[in-house]
C-alpha positions in Angstrom: -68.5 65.1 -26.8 -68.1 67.7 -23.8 -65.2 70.0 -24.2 -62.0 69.1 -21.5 -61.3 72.1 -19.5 -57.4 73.0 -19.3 -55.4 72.5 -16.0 -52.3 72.8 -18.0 -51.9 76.6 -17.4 -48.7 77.4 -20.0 -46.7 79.9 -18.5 -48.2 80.7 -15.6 -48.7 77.1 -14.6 -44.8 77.1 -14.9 -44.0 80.0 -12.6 -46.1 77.9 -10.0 -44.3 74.9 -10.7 -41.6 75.9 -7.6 -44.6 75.9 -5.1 -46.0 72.8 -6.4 -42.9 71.2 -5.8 -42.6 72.9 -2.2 -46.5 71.7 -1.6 -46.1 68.3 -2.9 -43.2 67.9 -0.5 -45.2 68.4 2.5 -48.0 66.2 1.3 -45.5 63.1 0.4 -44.3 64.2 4.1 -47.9 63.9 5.5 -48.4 60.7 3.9 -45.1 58.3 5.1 -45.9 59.6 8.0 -49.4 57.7 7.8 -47.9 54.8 6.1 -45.6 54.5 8.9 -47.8 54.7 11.4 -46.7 57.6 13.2 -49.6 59.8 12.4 -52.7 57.2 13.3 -55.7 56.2 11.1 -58.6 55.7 14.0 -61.2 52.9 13.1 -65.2 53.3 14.7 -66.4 50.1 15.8 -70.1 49.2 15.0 -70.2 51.0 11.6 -69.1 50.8 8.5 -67.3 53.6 6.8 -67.7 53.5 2.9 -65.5 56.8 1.3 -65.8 58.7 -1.7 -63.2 61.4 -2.5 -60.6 62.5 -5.4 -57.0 63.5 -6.3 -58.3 66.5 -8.0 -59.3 69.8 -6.8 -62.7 70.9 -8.4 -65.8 69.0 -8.7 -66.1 64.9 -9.9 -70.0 64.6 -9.3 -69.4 63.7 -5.3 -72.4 65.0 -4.2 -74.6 62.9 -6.6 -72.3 59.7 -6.0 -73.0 60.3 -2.3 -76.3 60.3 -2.9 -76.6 57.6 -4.9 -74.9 55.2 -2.6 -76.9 56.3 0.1 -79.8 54.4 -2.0 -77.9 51.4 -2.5 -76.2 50.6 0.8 -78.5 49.9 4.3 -79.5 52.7 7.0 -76.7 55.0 5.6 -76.0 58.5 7.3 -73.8 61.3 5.1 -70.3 62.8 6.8 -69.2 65.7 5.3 -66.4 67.8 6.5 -68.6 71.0 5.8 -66.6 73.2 3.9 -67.6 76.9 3.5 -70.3 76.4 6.3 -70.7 79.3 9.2 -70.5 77.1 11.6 -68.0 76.3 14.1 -69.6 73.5 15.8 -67.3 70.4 15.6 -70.4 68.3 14.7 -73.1 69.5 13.4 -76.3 68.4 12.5 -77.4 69.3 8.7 -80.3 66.7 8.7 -82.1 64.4 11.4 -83.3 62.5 8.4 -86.5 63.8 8.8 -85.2 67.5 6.5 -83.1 69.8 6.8 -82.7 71.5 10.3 -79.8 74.0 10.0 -79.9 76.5 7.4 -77.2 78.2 5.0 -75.3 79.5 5.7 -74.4 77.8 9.0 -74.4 74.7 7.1 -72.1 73.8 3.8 -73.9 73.8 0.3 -73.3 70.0 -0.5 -74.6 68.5 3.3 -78.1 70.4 2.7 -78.2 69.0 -1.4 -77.4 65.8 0.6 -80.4 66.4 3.5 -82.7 67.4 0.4 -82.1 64.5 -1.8 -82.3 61.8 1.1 -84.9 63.1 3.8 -84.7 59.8 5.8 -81.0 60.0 5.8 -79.1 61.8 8.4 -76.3 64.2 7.5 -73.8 65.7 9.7 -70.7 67.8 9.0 -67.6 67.5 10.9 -64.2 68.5 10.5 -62.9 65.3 12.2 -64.7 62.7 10.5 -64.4 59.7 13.0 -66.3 62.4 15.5 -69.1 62.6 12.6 -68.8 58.7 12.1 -69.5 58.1 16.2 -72.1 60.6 16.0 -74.3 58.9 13.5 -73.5 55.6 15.0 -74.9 56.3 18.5 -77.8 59.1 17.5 -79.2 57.4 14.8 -78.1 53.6 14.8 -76.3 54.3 11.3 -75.0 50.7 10.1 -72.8 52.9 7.5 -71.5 56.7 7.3 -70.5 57.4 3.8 -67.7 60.1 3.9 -67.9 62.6 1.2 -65.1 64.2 0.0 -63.1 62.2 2.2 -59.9 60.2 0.5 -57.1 62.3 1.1 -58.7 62.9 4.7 -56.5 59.3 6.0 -57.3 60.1 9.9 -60.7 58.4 9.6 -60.0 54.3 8.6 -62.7 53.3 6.5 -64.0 49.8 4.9 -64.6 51.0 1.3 -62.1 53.5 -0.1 -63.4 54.8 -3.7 -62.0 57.2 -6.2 -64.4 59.2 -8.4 -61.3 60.2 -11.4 -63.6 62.7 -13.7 -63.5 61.7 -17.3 -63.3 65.0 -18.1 -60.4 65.9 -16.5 -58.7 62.8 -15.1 -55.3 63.5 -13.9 -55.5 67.1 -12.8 -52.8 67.9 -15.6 -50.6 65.8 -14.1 -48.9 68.7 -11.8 -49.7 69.3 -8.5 -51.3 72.7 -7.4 -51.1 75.5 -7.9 -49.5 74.8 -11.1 -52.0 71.3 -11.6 -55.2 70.5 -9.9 -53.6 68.1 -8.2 -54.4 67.6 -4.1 -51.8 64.0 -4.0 -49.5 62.5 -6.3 -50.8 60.3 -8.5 -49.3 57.4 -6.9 -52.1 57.8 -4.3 -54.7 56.3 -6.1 -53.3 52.6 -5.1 -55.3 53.3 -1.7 -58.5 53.2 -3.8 -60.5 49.9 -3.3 -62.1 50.7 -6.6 -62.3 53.8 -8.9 -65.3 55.4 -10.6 -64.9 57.2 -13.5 -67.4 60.2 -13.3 -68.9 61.4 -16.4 -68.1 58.7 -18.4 -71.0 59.8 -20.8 -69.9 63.0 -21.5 -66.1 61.7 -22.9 -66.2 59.4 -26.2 -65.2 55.8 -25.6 -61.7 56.2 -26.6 -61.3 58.8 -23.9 -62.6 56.6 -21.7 -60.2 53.8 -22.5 -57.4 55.8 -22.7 -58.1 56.5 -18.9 -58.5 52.7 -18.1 -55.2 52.3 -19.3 -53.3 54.8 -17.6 -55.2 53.8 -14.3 -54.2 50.5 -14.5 -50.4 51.3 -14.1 -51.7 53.3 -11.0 -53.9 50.7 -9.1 -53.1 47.6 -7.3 -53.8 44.9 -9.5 -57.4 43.6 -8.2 -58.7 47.1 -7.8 -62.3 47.3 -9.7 -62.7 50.1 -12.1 -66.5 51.3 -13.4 -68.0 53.9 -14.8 -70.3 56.1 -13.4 -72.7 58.3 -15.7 -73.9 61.5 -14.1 -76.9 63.3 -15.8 -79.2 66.0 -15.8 -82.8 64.2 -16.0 -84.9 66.4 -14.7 -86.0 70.1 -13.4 -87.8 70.9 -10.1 -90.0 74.1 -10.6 -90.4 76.8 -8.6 -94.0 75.6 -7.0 -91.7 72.5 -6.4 -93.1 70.2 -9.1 -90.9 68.0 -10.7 -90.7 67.2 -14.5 -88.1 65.8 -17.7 -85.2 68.2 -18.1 -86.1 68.3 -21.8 -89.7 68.8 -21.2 -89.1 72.1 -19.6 -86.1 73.1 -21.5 -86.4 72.4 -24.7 -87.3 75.8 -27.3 -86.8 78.0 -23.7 -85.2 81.2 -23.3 -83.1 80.5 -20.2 -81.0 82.8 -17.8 -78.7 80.6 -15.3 -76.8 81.3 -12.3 -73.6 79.5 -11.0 -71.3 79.3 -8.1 -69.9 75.9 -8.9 -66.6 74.4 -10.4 -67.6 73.6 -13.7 -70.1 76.4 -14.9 -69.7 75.7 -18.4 -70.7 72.2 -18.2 -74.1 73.3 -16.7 -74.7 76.0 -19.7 -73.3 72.8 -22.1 -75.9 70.6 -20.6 -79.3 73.3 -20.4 -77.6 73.7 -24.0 -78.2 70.0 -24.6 -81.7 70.0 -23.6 -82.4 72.7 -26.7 -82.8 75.7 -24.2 -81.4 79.1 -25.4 -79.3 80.6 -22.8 -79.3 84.3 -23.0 -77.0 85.2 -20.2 -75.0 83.4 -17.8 -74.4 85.0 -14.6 -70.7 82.9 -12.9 -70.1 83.4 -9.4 -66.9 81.5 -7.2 -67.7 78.1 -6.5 -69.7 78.3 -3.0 -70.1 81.6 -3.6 -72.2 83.6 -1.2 -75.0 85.5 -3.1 -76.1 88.8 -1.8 -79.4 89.7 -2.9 -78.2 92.3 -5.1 -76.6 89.6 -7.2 -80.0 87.4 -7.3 -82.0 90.4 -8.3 -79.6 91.3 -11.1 -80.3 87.5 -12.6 -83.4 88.7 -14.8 -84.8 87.4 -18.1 -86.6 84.4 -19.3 -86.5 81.3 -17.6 -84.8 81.3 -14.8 -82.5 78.4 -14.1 -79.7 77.2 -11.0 -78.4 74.1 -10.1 -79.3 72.2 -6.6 -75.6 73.5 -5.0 -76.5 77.2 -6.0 -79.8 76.6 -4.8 -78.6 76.0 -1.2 -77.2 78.8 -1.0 -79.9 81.4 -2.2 -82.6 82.5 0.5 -86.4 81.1 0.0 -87.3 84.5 -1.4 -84.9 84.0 -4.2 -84.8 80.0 -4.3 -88.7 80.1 -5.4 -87.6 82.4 -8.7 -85.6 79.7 -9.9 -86.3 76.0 -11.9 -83.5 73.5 -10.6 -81.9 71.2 -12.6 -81.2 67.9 -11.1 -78.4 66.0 -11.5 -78.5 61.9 -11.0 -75.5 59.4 -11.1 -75.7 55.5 -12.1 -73.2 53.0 -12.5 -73.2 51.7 -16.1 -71.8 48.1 -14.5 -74.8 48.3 -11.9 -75.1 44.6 -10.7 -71.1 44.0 -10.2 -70.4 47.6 -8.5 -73.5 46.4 -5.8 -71.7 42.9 -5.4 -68.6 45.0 -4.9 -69.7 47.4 -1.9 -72.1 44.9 -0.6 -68.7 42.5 0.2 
């Protein structure tokens, strides 16, 4: 099974432990003031609003999540808040649902991996999500705007409140940042109207358990819990064809390049496929590449991930293969009851 990366940081973690506590006093702040009412959550009428977020800094497989309820839920449109886009426009348009109209870097990484993976689905990114929400509601007639990264974002009410908890790294080692990789107290997860647990087949079934089990002293009592597999199945070539992951990759000399939060996951998984990776260039997640850094990135096959992708311009995107990441829920038939009530 897939190695855990740390968030317990030894030392160091505990000389940020004073501004973890400092931070996680203003967000316990910022939320009784919610749960009192005093700070307003503001409900669109005429839509519904299905959310997907984490506790957790880092990624949980969002982006693949959003995607996939996009295919399951009817005339959906994608609200992210945009982040590390250029552009300042309060909403902006990322897809039409007819492609992608604004390019990178104007737009964030994850709306145009969004606007790529569901052409007939609109995708905006705004800041202030109930602006995004209206705006898909009255351009496009959207009957539901899936907020993406949006469950510590409490201004925007929604129907549907789900936590993705990565079974990986579930708990953010329990501190809150900088010393953890927590964004909220635990405690928070009893606004989730059901959790997914990301990854669940890259942890053994014991890890998997032992996170059921801590969840349910977290949860209200009636809050569904399933688990969500997110794989690599596939690779898109650089004339755009697409094929098996392990039809491409397996016996190939590969050479990747990644901006994103878990880098050694993606060399784990090429790994997986039988590929032999003989350098891999890491970047910042949402890293802006120059085109020094894209030329340096030589040798073999060469391989990115959709996010990274985004980001590079069309001179340098047709170098690359893209591996494709999909997510299912393993309890497929009771998660569609669920978000279909």
């Amino acid at each position: 099974m897939r190695r855990i990366e740390p968030t317990d940081r030894g030392l160091t973690g505990a000389f940020f432990m004073p501004l973890s506590w400092l931070y996680g006093a203003g967000v316990r702040a910022r939320l009784a003031l919610y749960g009192a009412g005093l700070l307003p959550s503001k409900k669109v009428d005429g839509i519904r609003v299905v959310s997907i977020g984490n506790l957790t800094v880092g990624g949980t497989g969002k982006t693949p999540v959003a995607v996939m309820l996009a295919s399951m839920l009817e005339k959906p449109a994608i609200v992210s808040r945009g982040y590390g886009r250029a552009s300042a426009e309060p909403v902006q348009l990322v897809s039409d649902g007819k492609g992608a109209i604004a390019p990178y870097p104007d737009a964030a990484d994850e709306a145009l991996v969004c606007a790529a993976a569901l052409p007939r689905v609109p995708v905006i990114c705004a800041p202030r999500r109930v602006d995004g929400i209206r705006a898909v509601r009255d351009a496009f007639g959207a009957k539901t705007a899936i907020l993406d990264d949006a469950f510590s974002h409490l201004a925007a009410a929604r129907d549907k409140n789900i936590l993705l908890v990565d079974a990986l790294d579930p708990f953010g080692g329990e501190k809150m940042l900088p010393a953890g990789r927590l964004r909220e107290p635990l405690s928070s997860a009893r606004r989730a109207d059901a959790v997914l647990i990301t990854r669940a087949n890259m942890a053994d079934e014991q890890a998997v358990a032992r996170i059921r089990r801590r969840l349910a002293g977290l949860l209200r009592p009636d809050t569904p819990v399933f688990e969500c597999t997110i794989a690599a199945e596939s690779v898109i070539t650089p004339a755009g064809e697409t094929a098996a992951a392990e039809k491409i990759l397996r016996g190939a000399a590969v050479t990747l390049a990644s901006g994103i939060a878990r880098p050694a996951q993606f060399e784990e998984t090429v790994k997986r496929f039988g590929a032999t990776v003989m350098r891999h260039h890491i970047f910042a997640d949402h890293h802006r590449f120059t085109d020094a850094e894209l030329a340096a990135v030589t040798g073999g096959m060469l391989l990115t991930t959709q996010k990274d992708a985004a980001r590079m311009t069309q001179e340098h995107r047709q170098r690359f293969h893209l591996l494709t990441l999909q997510a299912a829920v393993r309890e497929e038939a009771a998660f569609a009851a669920w978000l279909s009530s």
